[in-house]
N, C-alpha and C positions, 0 to 999 in steps of 0.2 A: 295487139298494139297497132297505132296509125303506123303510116309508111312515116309522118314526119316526126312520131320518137325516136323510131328506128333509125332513122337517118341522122340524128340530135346524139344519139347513142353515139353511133360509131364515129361523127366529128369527136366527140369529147374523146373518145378513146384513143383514136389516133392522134389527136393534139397531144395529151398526155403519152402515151407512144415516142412518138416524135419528139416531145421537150427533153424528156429522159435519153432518148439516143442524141439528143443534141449535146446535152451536160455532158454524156460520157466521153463523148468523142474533141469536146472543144478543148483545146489546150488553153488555158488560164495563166496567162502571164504573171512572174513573182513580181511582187513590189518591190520599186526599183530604187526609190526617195529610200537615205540612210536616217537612220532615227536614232539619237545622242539624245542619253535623258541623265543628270547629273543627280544621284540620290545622296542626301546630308548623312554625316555620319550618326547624327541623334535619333536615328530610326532603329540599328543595329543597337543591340545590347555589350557590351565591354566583357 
């Protein structure tokens, strides 16, 4: 293999590497907007 797959390799791999230890580690803030949704009672059976 060239040096420039080898090298194409290993960026992809540490990208992918790196994305995944970024997900892991980021804390993802909850949704903070309250959500009121009014259901009719004609939906529900008697």
């Amino acid at each position: 293999m060239s040096k420039l797959t080898k090298f194409l390799l290993a960026l992809g791999a540490l990208v992918i590497v790196g994305g995944g230890i970024f997900l892991m580690t980021w804390d993802i803030p909850a949704p903070s907007a309250e959500v009121t949704k009014t259901l009719s009672n004609d939906r529900f059976p008697s």
